[in-house]
C-alpha positions in Angstrom: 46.8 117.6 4.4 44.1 120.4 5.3 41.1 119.6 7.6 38.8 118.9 5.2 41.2 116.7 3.4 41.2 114.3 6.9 37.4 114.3 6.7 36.7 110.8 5.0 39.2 109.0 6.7 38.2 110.6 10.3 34.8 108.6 10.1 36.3 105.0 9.1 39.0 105.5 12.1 36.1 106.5 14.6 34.3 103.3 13.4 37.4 101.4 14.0 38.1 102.8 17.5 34.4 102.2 18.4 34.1 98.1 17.3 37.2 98.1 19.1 36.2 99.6 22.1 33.2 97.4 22.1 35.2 94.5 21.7 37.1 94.6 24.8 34.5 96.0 26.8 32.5 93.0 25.7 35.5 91.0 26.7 35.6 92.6 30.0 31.8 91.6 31.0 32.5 87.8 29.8 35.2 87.9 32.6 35.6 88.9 36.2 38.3 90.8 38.1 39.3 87.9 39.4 39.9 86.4 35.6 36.9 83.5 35.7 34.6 84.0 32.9 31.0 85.1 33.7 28.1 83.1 32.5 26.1 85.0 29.7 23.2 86.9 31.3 20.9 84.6 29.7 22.0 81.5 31.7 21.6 83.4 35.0 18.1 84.5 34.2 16.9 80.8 33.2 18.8 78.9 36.1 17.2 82.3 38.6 20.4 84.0 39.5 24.1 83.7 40.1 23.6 81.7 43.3 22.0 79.0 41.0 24.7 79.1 38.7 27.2 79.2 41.2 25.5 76.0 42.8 25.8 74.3 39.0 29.2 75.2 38.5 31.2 74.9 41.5 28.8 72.3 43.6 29.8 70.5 46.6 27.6 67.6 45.2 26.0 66.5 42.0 22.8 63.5 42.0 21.1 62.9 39.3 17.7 60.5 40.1 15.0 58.7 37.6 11.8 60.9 37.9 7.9 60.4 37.6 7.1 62.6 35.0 3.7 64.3 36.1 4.5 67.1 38.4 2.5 66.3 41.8 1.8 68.4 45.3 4.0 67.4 47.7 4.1 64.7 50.5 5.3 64.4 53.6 8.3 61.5 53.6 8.4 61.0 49.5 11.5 62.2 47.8 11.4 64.6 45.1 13.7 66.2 42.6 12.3 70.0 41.8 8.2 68.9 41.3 8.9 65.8 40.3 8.5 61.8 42.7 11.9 60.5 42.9 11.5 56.6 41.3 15.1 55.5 41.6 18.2 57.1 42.9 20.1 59.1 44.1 22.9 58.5 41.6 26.1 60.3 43.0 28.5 61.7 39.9 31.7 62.1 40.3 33.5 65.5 40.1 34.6 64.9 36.9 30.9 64.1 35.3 29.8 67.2 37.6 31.6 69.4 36.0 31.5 68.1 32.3 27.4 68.4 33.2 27.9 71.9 34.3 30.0 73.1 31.5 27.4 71.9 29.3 24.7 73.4 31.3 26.4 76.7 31.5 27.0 77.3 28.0 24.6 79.8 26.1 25.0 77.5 22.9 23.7 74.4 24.7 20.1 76.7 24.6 18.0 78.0 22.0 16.9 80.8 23.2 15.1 82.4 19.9 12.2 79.6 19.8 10.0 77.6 22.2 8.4 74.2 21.2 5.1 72.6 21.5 6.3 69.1 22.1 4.8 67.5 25.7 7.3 67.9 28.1 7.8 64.7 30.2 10.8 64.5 31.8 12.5 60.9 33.3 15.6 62.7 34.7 16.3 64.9 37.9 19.8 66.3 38.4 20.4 67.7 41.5 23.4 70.2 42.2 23.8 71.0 45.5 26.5 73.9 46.9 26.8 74.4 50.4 22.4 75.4 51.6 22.0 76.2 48.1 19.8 73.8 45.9 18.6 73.6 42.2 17.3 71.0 40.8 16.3 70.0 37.3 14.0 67.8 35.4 15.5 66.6 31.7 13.1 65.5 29.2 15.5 63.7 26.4 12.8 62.9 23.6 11.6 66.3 23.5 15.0 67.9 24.7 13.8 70.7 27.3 14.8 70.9 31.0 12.8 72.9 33.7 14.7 74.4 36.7 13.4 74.4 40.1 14.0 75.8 43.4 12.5 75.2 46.2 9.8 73.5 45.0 8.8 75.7 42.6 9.7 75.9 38.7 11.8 79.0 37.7 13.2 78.3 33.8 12.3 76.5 30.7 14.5 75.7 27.7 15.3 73.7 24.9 18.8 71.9 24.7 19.1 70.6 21.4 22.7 71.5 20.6 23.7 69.4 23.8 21.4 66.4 23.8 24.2 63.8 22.4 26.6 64.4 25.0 23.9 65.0 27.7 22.5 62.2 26.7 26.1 60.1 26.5 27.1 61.1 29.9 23.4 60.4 31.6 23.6 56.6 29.9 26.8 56.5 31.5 25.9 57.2 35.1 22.5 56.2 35.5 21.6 52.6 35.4 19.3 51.4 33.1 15.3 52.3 33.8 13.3 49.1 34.5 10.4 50.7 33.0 
């Protein structure tokens, strides 16, 4: 064949070459050099870095705690969970519930990240995942399905989990006792 008779199959091949290329380099990003997958950038940014998610996924403890749900100031010798009064709790999970939470909580599908709703958020539930002097903390609203992340006091993320609410939901009902409200 001549040059010009490669021509129309030269652009399909370079197509080819270049999903493929982009394939494995997107496979390469998803996992480390040390072969543990990487959370999607979108989890680190709502949980405020890879320390957090570090904290969620590998923690040296997991509480979760029944919450006021009107954020308040802090006071001296009142617990709290993020910006929330501690009502009941803590509730220790075992390292088998601690890691089922976390695998939910680090999935990108458990989010939906293309819409924010308008429902009032009033959360009943702290979790608290705690990794060596690292500390995050969240606040679960299950009727309107959003969770806020804290640190240090202060709110860093917002999202919607409606993909994992039944087995959030499942696993919560199974650790936590009921609320006496």
């Amino acid at each position: 064949m001549t040059p010009r008779a490669l021509r129309p199959l030269v652009f399909p091949a370079l197509a080819c070459l270049a999903l493929a290329a982009a394939a494995t380099l997107g496979a390469c990003r998803r996992t480390g050099p040390d072969g543990q997958e990487r959370p999607d950038w979108r989890v680190i940014q709502l949980y405020g870095g890879a320390g957090s998610v570090q904290a969620i996924t590998q923690p040296s403890s997991v509480e979760a705690f029944r919450i006021d749900p009107a954020p308040r100031a802090p006071e001296p010798g009142v617990a709290y969970c993020g910006v929330h009064r501690v009502t009941a709790g803590p509730f220790a999970l075992s390292a088998e519930d601690g890691a089922t939470l976390a695998g939910v909580l680090r999935d990108p599908d458990t989010y939906d990240w293309r819409r924010a709703k308008s429902d009032p958020f009033r959360p009943t539930i702290g979790l608290r995942f705690t990794r060596d002097v690292s500390r995050v903390d969240l606040a679960l609203d299950m009727d309107s399905r959003m969770l806020t992340v804290h640190r240090q006091g202060r709110r860093i993320g917002v999202e919607d989990f409606d993909a994992a609410a039944p087995t959030l939901r499942a696993l919560l009902e199974r650790v936590l006792p009921p609320s006496t409200d």
